[in-house]
C-alpha positions in Angstrom: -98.0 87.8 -67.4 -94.8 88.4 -64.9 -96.4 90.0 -62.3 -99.4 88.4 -60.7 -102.8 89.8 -61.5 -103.4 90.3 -57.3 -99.6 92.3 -57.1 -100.5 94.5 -60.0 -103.9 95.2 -58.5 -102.5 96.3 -55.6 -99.9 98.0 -56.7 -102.4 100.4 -58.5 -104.6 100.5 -55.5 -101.9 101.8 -53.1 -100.3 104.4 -56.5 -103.6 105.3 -57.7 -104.2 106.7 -53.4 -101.0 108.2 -53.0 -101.1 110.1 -56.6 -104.4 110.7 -57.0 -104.5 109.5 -60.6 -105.6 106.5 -62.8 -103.2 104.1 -63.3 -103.7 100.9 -65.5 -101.2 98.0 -66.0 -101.5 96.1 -69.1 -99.6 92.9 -70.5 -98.0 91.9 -73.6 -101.0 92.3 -75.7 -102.6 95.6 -74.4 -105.0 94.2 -72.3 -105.6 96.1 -69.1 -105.5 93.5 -66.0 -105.5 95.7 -63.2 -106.8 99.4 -63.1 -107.8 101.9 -60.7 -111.1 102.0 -62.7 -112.0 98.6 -62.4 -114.8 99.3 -65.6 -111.3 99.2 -67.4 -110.5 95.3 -66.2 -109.9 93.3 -69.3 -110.7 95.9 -72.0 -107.3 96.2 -74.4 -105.0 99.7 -73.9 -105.1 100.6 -77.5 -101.4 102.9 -77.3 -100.3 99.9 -75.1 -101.1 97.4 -77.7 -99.7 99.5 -80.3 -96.3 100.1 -78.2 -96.3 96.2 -77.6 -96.9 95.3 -81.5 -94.1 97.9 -82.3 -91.4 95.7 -80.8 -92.0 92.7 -82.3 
């Protein structure tokens, strides 16, 4: 991943406040690694997975 796991949970933390909405980053395969519903940690995005398979 490109953007450390601690950045990207941050990064969510501080959106997630300031829009009031769920966010998720996901990497290359799908898999969510930072959330603002932590529940979602390490389960896989399915659209995100799809969208990542597309471009190969």
């Amino acid at each position: 991943m490109l953007l450390p796991q601690e950045n990207a949970r941050k990064i969510v933390e501080e959106n997630g406040r300031a829009i009031g909405r769920g966010i998720n980053i996901v990497d290359e395969n799908g898999v969510i690694v930072a959330s603002t519903d932590p529940a979602r940690i390490n389960s896989v995005h399915e659209a995100a997975r799809r969208s990542g398979a597309a471009r190969i």
